[in-house]
N, C-alpha and C positions, 0 to 999 in steps of 0.2 A: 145696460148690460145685465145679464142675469147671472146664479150662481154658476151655472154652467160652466159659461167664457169665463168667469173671473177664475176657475176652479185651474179649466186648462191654461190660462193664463199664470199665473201664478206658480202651477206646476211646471211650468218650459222653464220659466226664471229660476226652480228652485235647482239649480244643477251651474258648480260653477263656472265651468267654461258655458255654457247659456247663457249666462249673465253674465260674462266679462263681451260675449260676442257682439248682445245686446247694447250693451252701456258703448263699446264702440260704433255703433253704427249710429245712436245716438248722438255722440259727439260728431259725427259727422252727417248730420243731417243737415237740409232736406236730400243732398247728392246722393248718398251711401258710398260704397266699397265694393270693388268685386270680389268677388270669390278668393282670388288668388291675392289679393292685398290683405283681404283679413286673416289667411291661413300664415301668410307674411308676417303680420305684425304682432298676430299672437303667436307666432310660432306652433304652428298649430297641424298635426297632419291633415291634408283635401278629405279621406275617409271620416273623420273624427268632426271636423267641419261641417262636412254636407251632413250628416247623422245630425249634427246639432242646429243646424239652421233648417232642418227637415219638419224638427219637433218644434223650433220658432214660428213659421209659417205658419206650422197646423195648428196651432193658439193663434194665429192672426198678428204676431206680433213684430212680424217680417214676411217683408213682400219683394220679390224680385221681379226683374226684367233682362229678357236677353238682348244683346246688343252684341249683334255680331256674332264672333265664339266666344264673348263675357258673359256671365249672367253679373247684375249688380246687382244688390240686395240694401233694402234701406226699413231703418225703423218705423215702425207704424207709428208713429205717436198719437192718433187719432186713438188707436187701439187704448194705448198708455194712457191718454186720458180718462178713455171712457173706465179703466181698472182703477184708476185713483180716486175718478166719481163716484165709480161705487162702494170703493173702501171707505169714503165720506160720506157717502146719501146722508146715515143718520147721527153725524158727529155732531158732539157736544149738547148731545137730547135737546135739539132745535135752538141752541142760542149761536146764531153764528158767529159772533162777536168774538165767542174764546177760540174758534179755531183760527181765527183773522191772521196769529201771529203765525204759524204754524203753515197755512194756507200761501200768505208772502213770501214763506220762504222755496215754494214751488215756481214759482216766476221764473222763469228764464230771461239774464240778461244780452241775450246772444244778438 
């Protein structure tokens, strides 16, 4: 990943209905949520939605698929990882050992 992606990345997360939308489709990965489920359960208007899952996409950080007349929308976590990679390329000035405990804690026990 370069500065670039990690910049617009970064920047879609920093808005908090973006990151509440994100961290849900997260929880519900690999399926995702359509449209009308996530406007649902964050109570959320369709206008204000589609605006913030427009600016998710365009960071790569959600991807949909239409089905039907749904569209379903799911977290990239490929995306996710490769921004974490980069936030760590050069952590703990090359001893990896001290980020080990820190690193564990990124595991997913799903």
């Amino acid at each position: 990943m370069d500065t670039k992606t990690a910049l617009a990345s970064l920047n879609a997360l920093a808005h908090d209905g973006r990151l509440t939308i994100f961290r849900l489709l997260v929880r519900h990965a690999p399926d995702g949520l359509y449209a009308g489920e996530i406007a649902e359960r964050l109570d959320m208007k369709t206008n204000t939605l589609s605006a913030n899952l427009t600016v998710l996409a365009g960071a790569g950080l959600v991807e949909n698929a239409r089905e039907g007349r749904n569209i379903r929308y799911r977290a990239n976590v490929v995306q996710m990882r490769d921004l974490l990679s980069f936030l760590f390329q050069d952590c703990c000035g090359g001893s990896p050992e001290a980020c080990r405990p820190l690193l564990e804690t990124l595991v997913c026990d799903c």
